[in-house]
LUMBA-614186 format. One line per 3 residues: their letters; for each residue x negated, y, z negated of C-alpha. Coordinates in nm, 2 decimals, decimal comma. Layout:
BEGIN
A> X/Y/Z  ... .
***
This chain:
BEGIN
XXX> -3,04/-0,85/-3,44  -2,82/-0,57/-3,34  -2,91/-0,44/-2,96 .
XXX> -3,13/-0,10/-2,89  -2,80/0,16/-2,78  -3,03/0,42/-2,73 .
XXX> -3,40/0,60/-2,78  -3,35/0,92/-2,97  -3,59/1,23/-3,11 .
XXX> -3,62/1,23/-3,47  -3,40/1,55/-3,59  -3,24/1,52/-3,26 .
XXX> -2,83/1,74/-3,29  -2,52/1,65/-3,13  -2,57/1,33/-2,99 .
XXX> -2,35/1,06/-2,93  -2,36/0,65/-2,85  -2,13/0,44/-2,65 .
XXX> -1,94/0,12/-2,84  -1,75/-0,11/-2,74  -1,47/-0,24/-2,93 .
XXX> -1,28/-0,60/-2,81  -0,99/-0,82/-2,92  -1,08/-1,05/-3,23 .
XXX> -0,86/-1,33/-3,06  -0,94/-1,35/-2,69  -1,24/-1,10/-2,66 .
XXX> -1,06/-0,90/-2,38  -1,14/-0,52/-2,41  -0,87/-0,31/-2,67 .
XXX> -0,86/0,04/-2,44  -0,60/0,13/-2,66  -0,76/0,26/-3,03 .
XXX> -0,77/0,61/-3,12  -0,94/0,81/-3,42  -0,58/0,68/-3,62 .
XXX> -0,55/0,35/-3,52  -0,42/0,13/-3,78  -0,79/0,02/-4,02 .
XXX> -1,06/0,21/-3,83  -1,32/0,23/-4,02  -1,70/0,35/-3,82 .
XXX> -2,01/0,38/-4,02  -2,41/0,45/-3,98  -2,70/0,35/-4,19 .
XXX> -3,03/0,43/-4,18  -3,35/0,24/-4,22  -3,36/0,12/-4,60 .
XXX> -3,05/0,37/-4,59  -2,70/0,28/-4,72  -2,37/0,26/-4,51 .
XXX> -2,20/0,58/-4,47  -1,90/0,56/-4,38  -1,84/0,82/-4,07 .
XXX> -1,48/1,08/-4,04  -1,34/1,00/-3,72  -1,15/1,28/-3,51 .
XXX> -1,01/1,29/-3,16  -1,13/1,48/-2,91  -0,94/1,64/-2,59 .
XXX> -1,17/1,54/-2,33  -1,43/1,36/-2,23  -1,67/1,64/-2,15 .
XXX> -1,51/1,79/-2,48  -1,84/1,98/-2,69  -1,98/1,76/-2,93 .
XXX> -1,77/1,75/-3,30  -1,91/1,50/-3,56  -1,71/1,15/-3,56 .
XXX> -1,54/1,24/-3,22  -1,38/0,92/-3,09  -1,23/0,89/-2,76 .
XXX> -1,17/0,58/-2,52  -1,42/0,57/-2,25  -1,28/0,32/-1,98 .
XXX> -1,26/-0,06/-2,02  -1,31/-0,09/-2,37  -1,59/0,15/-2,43 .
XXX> -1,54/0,42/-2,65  -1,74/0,78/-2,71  -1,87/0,78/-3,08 .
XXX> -2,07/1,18/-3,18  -2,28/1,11/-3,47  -2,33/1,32/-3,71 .
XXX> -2,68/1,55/-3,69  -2,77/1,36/-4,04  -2,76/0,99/-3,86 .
XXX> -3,05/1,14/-3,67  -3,24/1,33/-3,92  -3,62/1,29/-3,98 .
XXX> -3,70/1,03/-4,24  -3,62/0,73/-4,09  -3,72/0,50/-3,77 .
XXX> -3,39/0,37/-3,65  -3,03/0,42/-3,72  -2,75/0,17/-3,71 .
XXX> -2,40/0,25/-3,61  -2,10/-0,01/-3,61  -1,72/-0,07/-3,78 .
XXX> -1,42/-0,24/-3,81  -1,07/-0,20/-3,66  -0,82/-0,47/-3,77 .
XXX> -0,77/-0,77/-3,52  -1,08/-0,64/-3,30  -1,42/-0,67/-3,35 .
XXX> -1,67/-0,32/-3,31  -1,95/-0,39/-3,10  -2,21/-0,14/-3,22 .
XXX> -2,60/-0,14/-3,19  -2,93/0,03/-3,26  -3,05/0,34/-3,25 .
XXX> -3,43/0,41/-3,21  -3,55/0,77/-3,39  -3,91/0,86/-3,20 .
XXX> -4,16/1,16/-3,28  -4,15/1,19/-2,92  -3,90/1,38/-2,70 .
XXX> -3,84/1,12/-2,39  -3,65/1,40/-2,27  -3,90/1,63/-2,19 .
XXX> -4,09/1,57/-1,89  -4,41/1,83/-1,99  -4,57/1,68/-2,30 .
XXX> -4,31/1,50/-2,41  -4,19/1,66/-2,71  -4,60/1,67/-2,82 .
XXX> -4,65/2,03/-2,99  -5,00/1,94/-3,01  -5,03/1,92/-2,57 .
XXX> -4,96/2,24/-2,38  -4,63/2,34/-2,28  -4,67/2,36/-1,92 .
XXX> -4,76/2,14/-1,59  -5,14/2,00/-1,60  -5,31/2,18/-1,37 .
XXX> -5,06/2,50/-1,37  -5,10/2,80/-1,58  -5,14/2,74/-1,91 .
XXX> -5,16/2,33/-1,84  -5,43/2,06/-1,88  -5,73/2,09/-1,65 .
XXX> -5,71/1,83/-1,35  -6,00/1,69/-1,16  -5,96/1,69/-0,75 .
XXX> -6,04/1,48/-0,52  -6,43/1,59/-0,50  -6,43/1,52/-0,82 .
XXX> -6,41/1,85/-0,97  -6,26/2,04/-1,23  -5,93/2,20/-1,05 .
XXX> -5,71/2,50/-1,15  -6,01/2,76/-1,20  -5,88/3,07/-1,14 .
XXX> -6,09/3,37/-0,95  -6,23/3,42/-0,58  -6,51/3,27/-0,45 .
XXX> -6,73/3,56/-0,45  -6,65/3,63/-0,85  -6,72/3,24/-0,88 .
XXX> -7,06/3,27/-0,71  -7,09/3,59/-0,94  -7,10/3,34/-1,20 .
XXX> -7,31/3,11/-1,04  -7,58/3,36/-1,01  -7,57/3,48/-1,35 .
XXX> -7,58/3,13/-1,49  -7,92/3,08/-1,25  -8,03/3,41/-1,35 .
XXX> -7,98/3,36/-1,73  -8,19/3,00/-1,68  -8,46/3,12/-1,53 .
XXX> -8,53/3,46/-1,73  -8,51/3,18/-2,04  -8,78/3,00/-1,86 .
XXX> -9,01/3,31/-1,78  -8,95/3,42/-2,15  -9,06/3,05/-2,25 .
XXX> -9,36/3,11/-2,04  -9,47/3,44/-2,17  -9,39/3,28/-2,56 .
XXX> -9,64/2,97/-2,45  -9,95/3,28/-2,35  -9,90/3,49/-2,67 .
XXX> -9,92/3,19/-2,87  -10,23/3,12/-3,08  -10,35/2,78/-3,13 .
XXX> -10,18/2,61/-3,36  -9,87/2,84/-3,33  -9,54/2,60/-3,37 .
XXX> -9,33/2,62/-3,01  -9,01/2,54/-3,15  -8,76/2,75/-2,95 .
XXX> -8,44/2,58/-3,06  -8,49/2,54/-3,44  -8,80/2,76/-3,57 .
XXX> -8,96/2,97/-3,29  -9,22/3,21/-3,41  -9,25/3,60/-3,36 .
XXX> -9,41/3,61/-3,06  -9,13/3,37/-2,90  -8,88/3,56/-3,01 .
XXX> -8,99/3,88/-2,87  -9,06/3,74/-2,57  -8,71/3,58/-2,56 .
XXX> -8,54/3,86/-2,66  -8,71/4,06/-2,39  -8,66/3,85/-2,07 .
XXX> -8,26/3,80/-2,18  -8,25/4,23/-2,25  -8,39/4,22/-1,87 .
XXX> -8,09/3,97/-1,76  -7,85/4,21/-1,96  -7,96/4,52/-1,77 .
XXX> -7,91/4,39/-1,40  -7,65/4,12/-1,42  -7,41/4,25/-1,65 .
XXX> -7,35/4,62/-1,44  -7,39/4,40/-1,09  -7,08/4,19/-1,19 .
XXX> -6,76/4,31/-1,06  -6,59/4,35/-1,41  -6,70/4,43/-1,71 .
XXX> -6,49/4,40/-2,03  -6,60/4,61/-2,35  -6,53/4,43/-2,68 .
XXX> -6,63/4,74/-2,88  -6,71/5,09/-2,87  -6,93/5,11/-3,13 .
XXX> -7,24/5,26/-2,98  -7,07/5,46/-2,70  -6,92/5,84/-2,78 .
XXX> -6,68/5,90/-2,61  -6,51/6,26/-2,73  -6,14/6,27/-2,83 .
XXX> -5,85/6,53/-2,67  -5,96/6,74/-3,02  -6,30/6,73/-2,96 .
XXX> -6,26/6,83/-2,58  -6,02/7,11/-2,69  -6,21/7,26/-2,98 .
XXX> -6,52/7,30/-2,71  -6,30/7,45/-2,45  -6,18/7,70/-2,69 .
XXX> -6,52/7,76/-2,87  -6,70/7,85/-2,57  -6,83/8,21/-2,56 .
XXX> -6,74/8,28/-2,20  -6,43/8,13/-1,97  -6,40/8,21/-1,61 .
XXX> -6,12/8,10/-1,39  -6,26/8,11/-1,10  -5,91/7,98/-0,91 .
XXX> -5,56/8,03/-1,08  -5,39/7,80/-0,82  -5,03/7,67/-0,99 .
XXX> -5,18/7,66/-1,35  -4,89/7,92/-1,49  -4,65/7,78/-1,27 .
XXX> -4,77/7,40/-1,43  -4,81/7,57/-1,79  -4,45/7,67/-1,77 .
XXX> -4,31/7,38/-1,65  -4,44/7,13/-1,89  -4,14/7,02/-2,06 .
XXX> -4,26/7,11/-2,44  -4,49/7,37/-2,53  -4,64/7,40/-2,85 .
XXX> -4,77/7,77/-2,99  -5,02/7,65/-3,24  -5,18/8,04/-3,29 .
XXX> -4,95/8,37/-3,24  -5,23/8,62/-3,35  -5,14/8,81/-3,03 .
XXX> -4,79/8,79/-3,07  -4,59/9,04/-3,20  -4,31/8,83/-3,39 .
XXX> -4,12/8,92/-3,70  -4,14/8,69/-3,99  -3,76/8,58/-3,95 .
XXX> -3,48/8,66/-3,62  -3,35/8,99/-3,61  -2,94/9,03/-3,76 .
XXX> -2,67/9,14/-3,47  -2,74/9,46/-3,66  -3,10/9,51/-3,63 .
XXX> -3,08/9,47/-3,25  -2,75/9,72/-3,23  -2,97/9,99/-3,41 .
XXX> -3,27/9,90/-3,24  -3,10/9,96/-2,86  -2,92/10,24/-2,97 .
XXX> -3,22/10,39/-3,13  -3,42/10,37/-2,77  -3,46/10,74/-2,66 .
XXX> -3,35/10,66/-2,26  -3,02/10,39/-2,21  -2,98/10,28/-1,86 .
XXX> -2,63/10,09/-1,81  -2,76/9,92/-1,44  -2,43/9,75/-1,44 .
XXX> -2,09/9,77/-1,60  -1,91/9,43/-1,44  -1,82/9,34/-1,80 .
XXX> -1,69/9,68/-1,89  -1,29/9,82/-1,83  -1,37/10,17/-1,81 .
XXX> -1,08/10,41/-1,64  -1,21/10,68/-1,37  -1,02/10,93/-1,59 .
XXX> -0,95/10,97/-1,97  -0,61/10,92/-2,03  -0,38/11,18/-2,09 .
XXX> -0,15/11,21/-2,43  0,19/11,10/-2,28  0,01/10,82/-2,08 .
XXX> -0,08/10,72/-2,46  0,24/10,79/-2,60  0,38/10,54/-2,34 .
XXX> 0,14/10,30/-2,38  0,20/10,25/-2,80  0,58/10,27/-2,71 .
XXX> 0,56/10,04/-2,48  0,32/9,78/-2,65  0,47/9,41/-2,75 .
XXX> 0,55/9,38/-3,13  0,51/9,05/-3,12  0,09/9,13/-3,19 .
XXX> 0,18/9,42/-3,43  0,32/9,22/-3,73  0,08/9,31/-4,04 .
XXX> 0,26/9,40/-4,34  0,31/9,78/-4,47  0,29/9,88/-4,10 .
XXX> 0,52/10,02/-3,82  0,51/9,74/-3,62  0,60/9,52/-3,86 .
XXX> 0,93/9,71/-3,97  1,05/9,74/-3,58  0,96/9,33/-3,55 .
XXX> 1,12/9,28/-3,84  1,45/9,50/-3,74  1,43/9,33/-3,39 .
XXX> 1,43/8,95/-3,52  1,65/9,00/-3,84  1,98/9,18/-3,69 .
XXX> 2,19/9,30/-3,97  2,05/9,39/-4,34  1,69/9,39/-4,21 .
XXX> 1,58/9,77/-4,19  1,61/9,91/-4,49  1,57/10,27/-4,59 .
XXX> 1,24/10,26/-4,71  1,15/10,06/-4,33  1,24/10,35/-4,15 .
XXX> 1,08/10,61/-4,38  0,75/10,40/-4,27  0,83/10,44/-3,93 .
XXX> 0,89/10,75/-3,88  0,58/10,83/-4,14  0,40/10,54/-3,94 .
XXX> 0,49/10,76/-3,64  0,40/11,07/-3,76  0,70/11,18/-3,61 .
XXX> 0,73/11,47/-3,85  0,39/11,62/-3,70  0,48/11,52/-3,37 .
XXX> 0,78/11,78/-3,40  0,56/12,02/-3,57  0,35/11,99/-3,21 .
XXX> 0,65/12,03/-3,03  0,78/12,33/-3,17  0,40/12,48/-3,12 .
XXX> 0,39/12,36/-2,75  0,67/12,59/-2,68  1,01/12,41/-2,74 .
XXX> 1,32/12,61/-2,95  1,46/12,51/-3,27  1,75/12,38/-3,11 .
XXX> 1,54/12,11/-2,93  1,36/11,98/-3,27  1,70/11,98/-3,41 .
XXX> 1,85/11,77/-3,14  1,58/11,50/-3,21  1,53/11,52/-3,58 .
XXX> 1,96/11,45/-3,56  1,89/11,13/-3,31  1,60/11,05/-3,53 .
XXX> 1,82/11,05/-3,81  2,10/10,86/-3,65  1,90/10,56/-3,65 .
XXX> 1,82/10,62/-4,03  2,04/10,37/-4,21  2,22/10,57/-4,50 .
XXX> 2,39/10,44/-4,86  2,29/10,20/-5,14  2,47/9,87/-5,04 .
XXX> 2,30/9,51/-4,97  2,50/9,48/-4,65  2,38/9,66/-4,31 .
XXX> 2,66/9,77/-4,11  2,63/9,87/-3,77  2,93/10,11/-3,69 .
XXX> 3,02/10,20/-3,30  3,26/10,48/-3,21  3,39/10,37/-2,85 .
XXX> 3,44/10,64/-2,63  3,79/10,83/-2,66  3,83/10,80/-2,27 .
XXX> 3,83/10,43/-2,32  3,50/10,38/-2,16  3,14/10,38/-2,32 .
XXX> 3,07/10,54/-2,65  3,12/10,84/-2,84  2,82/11,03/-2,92 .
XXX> 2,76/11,25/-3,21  3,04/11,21/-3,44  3,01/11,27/-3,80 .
XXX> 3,12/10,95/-3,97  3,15/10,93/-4,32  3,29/10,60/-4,57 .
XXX> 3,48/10,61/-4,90  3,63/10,32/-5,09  4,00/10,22/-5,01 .
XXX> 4,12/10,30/-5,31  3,96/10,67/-5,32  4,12/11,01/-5,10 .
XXX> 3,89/11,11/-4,83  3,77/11,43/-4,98  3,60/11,17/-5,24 .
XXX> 3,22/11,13/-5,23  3,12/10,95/-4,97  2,94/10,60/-4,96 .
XXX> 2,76/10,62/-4,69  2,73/10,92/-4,41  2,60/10,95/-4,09 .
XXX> 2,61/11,08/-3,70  2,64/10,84/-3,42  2,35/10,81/-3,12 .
XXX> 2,36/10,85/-2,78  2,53/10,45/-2,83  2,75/10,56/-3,03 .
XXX> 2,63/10,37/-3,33  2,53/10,45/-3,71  2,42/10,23/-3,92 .
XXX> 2,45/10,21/-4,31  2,41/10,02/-4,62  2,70/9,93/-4,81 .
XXX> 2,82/9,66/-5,11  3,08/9,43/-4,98  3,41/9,55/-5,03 .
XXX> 3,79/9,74/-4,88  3,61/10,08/-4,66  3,76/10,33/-4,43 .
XXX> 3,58/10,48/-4,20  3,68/10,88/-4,09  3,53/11,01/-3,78 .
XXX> 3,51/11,37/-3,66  3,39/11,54/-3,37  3,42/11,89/-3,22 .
XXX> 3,72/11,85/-2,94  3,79/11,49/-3,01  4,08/11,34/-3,21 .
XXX> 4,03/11,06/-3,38  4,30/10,82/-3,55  4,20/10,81/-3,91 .
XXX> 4,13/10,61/-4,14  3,98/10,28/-3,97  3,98/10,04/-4,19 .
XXX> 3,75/9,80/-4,26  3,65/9,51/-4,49  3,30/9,46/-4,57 .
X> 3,16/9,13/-4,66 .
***
């Protein structure tokens, strides 16, 4: 008969037995054998079960976590075996686990499967028995050592509470017995426990409605089970009469607005005092409606840039000339032709550019003022001529920017009439391009790429001409 290995719980997971495995020869201990060892073979069968054979693996420790058919050696011979959760399942009332390993004999054993959990030390493993201590919370009631039922909880005065009720309920049943045995009429049956007649009843029901009255609201709680004949109003109820009485005083504010507005939500279930519009105003209803107010009082202006003084025309003048381009970049405007002149360097400003600017400008009507303010026809000449200076002349895809350096061989000349004709054409030709130099000494004109010469001429200054140039 194989030896008891160990006591288990029926469904029990991730056990596992001890066995001992020995030479076949000598009997000595083999401390040697591993899961691989050469003809292992470990099994388990069940009652009226057959032998299944079990899938050994090693393990890396000892105190390794539990793997089905884990095998490692122990000490001495004795080896660590985890059985697999189905060894153990319900169904059966023992287990047996054994093997072979060639030239040593497996020692196995028995394995007893329980409905109780030896384990636990509260029931047992007994759903049936309470999970907790006898005696405790929750536990089996214990008797003491007078005898008595120990554990009951509550003080002694709520104890003699119930004392006195139970006397009290004993002896209005016996007055009520009493007053059943005087109604009675001869003859009448006095059966209080199975059939007691009308009288009994009513006298019954009596004495006990007197026991109700004084001990129930003389006990120190009292626990409601239902509300059925109480009425007890609801926060509607309580509300609607609030509101639905005909007069309300408040006969002390104290903090009530102060608690009112504090509350974190507040709910406007009626607005027929209100004055509010059926949806929010637009940005432009509020605009017309402020501006439509007959008195405007500006109390304070920290948000607004006004100047103490309204700017005068040339402090305006020098503001727009003044102003970064780099903002001023929308096309068809001024702004954008001068960015565009500024960034692009040659073949960038065309003709029709500058006609924008000056138009842009209104530099025509600027002179116009001028000459009305006072100034001579010689003046508005002088700057239409600059103006023009700047005006790139000609029909070419190339922009040329011509300098006349200054005949004293220092700076530039300024207004000389410079005008270009092809190489191969006398200078009385038509010119390609004409113009008169700034106060930089540059024109600027348009040209096709090509053999040029440029002739200069100016009022008391000689000029070597032609210069030639070559345009590409």
């Amino acid at each position: 008969m194989a030896h008891l290995m160990d006591i288990i719980k029926k469904g029990s997971t991730d056990r596992s037995v001890t066995l001992r495995i020995i030479d076949a020869t000598d009997g000595t201990p083999e401390v040697s054998v591993t899961f691989e060892t050469a003809g292992i073979a470990l099994w388990y069968r069940r009652q009226g079960g057959l032998l299944v054979a079990i899938t050994e693996a090693t393990l890396a420790a000892l105190d390794s976590a539990h793997a089905d058919g884990g095998f490692l050696h122990i000490s001495d011979g004795e080896y660590r075996l985890d059985l697999p959760d189905a060894a153990l399942a319900t169904g059966a009332n023992w287990v047996d686990v054994g093997g072979t390993v060639t030239g040593m004999i497996v020692i196995g054993g028995r394995v007893r499967l329980v409905d109780v959990d030896l384990e636990d030390a509260v029931r047992g493993g007994m759903t049936a028995l309470p999970n907790a201590a006898a005696g405790g919370a929750g536990g089996l009631a214990t008797v003491d050592a007078s005898n008595y039922v120990a554990g009951i909880q509550g003080t002694k005065n709520q104890l003699d509470d119930l004392n006195d009720l139970a006397a009290g309920a004993a002896m209005a049943l016996t007055e009520a017995y009493e007053a059943a045995k005087t109604a009675a009429q001869p003859g009448d049956a006095m059966d209080l426990v199975d059939a007691p007649n009308a009288t009994a009843v009513t006298a019954i029901q009596s004495g006990l409605s007197t026991l109700t009255a004084q001990q129930v609201w003389e006990y120190a709680t009292r626990v409601l089970t239902a509300a059925t004949n109480l009425s007890i109003p609801t926060a509607a109820d309580i509300a609607t009469a609030v509101w639905g009485a005909a007069t309300r005083t408040l006969s002390t504010f104290g903090t009530l607005a102060a608690d009112v507005w504090a509350y974190t939500t507040r709910i406007l279930t009626a607005n027929t005092n209100l004055s509010i519009p059926a949806a929010a105003p637009s940005a432009s209803d509020n605009a017309t409606a402020v501006w439509s107010a007959v008195t405007r009082t500006l109390t304070a202006n920290t948000n607004l840039s006004i100047p103490a003084a309204a700017p005068t025309a040339a402090a305006i003048a020098d503001a727009v000339l003044d102003e970064a381009l780099s903002g001023h970049v929308t096309a068809g405007t001024a702004g954008a032709a001068l960015t565009a002149a500024a960034e692009g360097g040659e073949a960038t400003l065309s003709a029709e550019a500058l006609a924008e600017i000056r138009e842009g400008l209104a530099l025509d009507a600027t002179l116009a003022a001028l000459k009305g303010a006072g100034w001579t026809d010689e003046t508005l000449k002088a700057i239409y001529d600059a103006l023009a200076a700047v005006t790139p002349t000609g029909a070419g895809a190339i922009r040329v920017d011509y300098i006349v350096p200054g005949t004293d061989g220092t700076g530039y000349e300024a207004d000389v009439d410079v005008w270009v004709v092809s190489r191969d054409q006398p200078e009385t030709s038509v010119p390609l391009a004409s113009g008169r130099t700034n106060q930089n000494g540059q024109v600027t004109f348009w040209m096709d790429a090509g053999d040029v010469d440029f002739y200069r001429q100016k009022s008391g200054v000689n000029f070597v001409n032609p210069d030639q140039r070559t345009i590409s």
